[in-house]
N, C-alpha and C positions, 0 to 999 in steps of 0.2 A: 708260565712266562717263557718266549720264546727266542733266545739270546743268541749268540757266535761262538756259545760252546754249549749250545742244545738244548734244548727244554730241561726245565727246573720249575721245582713247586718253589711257593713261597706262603710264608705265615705270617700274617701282617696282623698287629694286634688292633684288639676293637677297646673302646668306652660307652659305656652306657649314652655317653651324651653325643658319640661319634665327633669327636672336636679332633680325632690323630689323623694327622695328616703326612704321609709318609714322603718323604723327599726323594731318597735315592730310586724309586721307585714310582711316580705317579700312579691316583688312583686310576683304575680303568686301564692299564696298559694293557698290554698283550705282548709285545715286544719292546726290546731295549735298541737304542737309536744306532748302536754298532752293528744291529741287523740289517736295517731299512738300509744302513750305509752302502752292506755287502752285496744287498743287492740290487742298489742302483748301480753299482761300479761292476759285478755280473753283467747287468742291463746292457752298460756302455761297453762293454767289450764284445760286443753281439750274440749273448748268448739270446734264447728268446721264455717265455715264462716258463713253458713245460720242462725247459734244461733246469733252470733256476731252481723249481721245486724240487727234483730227481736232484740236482747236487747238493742241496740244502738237508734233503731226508737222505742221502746217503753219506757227505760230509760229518754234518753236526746234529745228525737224529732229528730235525725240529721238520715237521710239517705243516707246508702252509698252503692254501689255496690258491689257485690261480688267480683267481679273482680278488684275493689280499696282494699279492703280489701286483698286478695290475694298476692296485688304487697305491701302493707305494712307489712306484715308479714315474704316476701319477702325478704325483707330489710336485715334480719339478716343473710341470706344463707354464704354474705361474712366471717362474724364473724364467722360461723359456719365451713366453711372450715376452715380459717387462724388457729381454736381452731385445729380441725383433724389435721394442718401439722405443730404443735407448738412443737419448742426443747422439749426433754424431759429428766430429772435428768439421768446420768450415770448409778446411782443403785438404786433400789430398793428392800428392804430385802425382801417384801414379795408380790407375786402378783396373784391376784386372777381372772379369767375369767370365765365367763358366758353368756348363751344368753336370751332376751328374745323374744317370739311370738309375732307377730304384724301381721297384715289383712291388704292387700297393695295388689288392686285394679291393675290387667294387665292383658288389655285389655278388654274384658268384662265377666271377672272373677275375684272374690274376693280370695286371695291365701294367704295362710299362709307364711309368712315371720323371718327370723332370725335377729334380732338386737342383733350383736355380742357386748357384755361392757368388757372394761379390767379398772380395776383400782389395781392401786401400792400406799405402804407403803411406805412411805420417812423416813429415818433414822430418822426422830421426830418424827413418830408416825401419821402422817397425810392423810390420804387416799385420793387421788385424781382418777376421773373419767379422764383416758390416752384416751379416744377414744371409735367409736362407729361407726359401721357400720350394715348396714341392705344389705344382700343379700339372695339369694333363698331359704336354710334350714341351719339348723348347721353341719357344717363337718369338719373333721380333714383337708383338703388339704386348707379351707379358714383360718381357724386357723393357719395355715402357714404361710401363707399370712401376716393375723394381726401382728401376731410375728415378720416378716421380718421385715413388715412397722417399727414397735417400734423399732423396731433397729435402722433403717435407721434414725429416727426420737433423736435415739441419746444413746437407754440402752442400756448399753455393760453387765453390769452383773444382773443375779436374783439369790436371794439364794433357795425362798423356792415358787414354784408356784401351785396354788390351784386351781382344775377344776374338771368337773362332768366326766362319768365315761365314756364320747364319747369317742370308738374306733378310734386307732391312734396319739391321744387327747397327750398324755404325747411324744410321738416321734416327734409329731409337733412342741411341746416346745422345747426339746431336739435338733432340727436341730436349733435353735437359740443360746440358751442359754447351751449348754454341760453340764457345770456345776451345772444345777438347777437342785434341788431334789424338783422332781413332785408328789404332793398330792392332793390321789383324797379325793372327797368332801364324809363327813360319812353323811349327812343329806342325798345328793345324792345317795348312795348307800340305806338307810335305805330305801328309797323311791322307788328305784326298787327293793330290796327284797321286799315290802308289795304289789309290781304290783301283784305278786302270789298267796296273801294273803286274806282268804274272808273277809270282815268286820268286823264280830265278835269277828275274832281271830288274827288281828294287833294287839291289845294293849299288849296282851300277848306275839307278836312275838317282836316286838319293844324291851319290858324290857328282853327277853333273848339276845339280840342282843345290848344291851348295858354293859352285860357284855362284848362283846368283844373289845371295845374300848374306852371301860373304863378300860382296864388292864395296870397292872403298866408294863409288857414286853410285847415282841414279843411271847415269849414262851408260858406265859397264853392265850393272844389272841387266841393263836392256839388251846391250850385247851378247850379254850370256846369254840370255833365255832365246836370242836370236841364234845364239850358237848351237843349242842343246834342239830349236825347233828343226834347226837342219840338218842335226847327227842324224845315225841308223835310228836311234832310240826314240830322237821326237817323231820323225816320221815312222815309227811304230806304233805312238803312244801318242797320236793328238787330240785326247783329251785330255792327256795330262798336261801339255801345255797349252788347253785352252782352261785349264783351270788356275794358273799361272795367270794369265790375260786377262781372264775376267776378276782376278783377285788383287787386278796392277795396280789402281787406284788408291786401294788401301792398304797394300804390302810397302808400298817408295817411301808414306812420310819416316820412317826410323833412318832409312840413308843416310837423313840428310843430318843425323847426329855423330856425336864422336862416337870411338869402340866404347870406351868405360860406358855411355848410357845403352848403348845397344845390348849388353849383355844384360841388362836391367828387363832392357820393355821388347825383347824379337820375341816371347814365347810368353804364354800361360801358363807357366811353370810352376807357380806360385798356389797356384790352386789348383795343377795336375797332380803335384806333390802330398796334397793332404788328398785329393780325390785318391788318388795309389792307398792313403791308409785309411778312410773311410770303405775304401771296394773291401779290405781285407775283415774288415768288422760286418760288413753288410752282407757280402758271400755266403755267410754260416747262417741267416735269416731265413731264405729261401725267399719269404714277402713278409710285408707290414700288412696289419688289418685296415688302417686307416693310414691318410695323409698324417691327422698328427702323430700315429705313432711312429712315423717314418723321421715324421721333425725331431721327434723327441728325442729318439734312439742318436741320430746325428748330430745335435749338439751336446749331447753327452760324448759323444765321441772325438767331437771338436776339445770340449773342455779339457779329455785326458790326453789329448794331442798336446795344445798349449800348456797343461799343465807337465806333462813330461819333456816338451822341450824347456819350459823357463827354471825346471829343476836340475838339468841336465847343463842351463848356461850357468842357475847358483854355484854347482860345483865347480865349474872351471875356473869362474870369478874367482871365487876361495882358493884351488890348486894356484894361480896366479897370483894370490895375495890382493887382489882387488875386493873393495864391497859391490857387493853383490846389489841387482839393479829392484827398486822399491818395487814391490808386489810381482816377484820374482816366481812364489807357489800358491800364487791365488788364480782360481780362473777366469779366463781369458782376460787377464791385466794385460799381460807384456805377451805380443804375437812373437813371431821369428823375427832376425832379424834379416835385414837384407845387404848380400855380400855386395862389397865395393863402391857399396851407396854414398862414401865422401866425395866421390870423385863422378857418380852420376850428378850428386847435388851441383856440386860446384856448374857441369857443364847445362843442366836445367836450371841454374841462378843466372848463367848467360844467354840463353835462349829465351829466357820469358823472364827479365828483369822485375819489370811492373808487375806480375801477379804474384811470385813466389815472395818478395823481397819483405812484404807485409807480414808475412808468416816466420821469418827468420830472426832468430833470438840475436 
């Protein structure tokens, strides 16, 4: 028997009529369920099976096959789907997409791959990961797709959706959701303007380039970006202000809100922030053999993200003497929450009266 403190014989008694039936032990085991635990949670921290076995026989003596290991980590694929095709809330105020790069092995090449993440705001302010699929690069016509699926899966409205500067990108949302006013991402933009930019002279092009989105109108915006085309820098650098220009249409609609929502919906932060800790679990991979086992690895890693921040808000709750918030160490119950969201809500309960008002307790 193959436990979390090493292999052990056991002596299980017999009857002539075979009617014992042992409890603490099922018949047929192999391992006890504190194993499989140990190393799905190896899994999810990115180790990959051949680490898992080598720490397993050098930890706690017990030897297991890759291929037992494989089919235990396995385990979870059901939970992993049933999560992909789980109801999802009617609204949410604010929704954010991004993808990230993953190295997924087909055939006998290692290929770059898109792990498409969408997560929504819930009218409390609570960020949940909607979904996650990995296909062959990032494109507007798959982005359709996701879109549809979340439909289908149950949101009928988005106010405000926030994505990077992929062509097509905001029409794909638009054939979903009509009504959402699509914002592209400024970190995303900042970052293909400095693709044109030599090293030296980012830092300086960054701070004239926050004048422009950090202007209290549309109007100054415009003036900035007319400013910066006419420094030494723009007429350096013009295509980083025609990346600006071609991005104007869909950079203005945040303007035209107060600060408190601007700091909500000007960036992808939300999902560059867990992309930051998924890159750190996935680095040590090298590649996945397959798409699912790219998914699988990633929502396990989702899981002990959410699961270590809602354990990390249970304690504060308690330092503070507050109760702590229902399915606080379950996972993916309760996402992050989102800073200074009473004061976005309020200013998105005046901008889109009719749609949000229905949703407010």
């Amino acid at each position: 028997m193959s436990t979390i403190a090493g292999d052990i014989d056991l002596q299980i008694p017999r009857d002539r009529a075979g009617t014992f039936t042992p409890t603490l032990v099922p018949k047929g085991s192999r391992r006890t369920g504190g194993l499989d635990e140990m190393i799905i949670s190896l899994y999810a921290g990115g180790m990959t099976v051949r680490d898992i076995a080598y720490h397993l026989e050098t930890t706690v003596g017990t030897q297991l096959s890759h291929d037992t290991i494989s089919k235990i980590t396995d385990e979870v694929l059901d939970e992993v789907a049933a999560w992909q095709e789980r109801p999802l809330e009617e609204f949410y105020p604010i929704l954010y997409l991004d993808a990230l790069v993953v190295k997924v092995r087909d055939g006998h090449q290692v290929r770059n791959k898109a792990a498409h993440m969408t997560i929504g705001v819930t009218v409390e302010g609570i960020k949940h990961v909607l979904g996650l699929w990995v296909t062959e690069n990032e494109g507007a016509k798959f982005w359709a797709q996701v879109c549809a699926q979340l439909a289908n899966r149950g949101v009928k409205d988005v106010l405000i959706a926030c994505c990077d500067g992929l062509t097509g990108f905001p029409e794909a949302i638009e054939a979903t959701w009509s009504r959402a006013t699509v914002q592209t991402c400024v970190v995303h933009l900042i970052r293909a303007a400095n693709r044109f930019v030599s090293y030296t002279d980012r830092r300086a092009v960054s701070a004239q380039l926050k004048s422009i989105y950090t202007a209290p109108s549309i109007e100054s915006a415009c003036k900035a970006l007319d400013d910066f085309e006419a420094s030494q820098l723009g007429q350096k650098y013009p295509s980083a202000v025609a990346t600006w220009r071609n991005a104007w249409e869909r950079f203005t609609p945040f303007l035209e809100f107060p600060p408190e929502l601007l700091k909500v919906i000007y960036t992808t932060n939300a999902i560059e922030s867990m992309n930051y800790q998924l890159r750190k679990v996935t680095k040590s991979r090298g590649h996945f053999p397959s798409d699912a086992a790219a998914v699988k690895m990633l929502w396990l890693a989702i899981c002990n993200i959410e699961d270590k921040r809602a354990r990390e808000r249970a304690k504060d709750a308690q330092k503070k003497g507050r109760t702590p918030r229902a399915g606080a160490g379950s996972h993916l119950v309760e996402g992050a929450g989102t800073s200074g969201w009473k004061q976005a809500l309020q200013q998105l309960a005046m901008a889109y009266p009719e749609r949000i008002e229905p949703y407010l307790e």
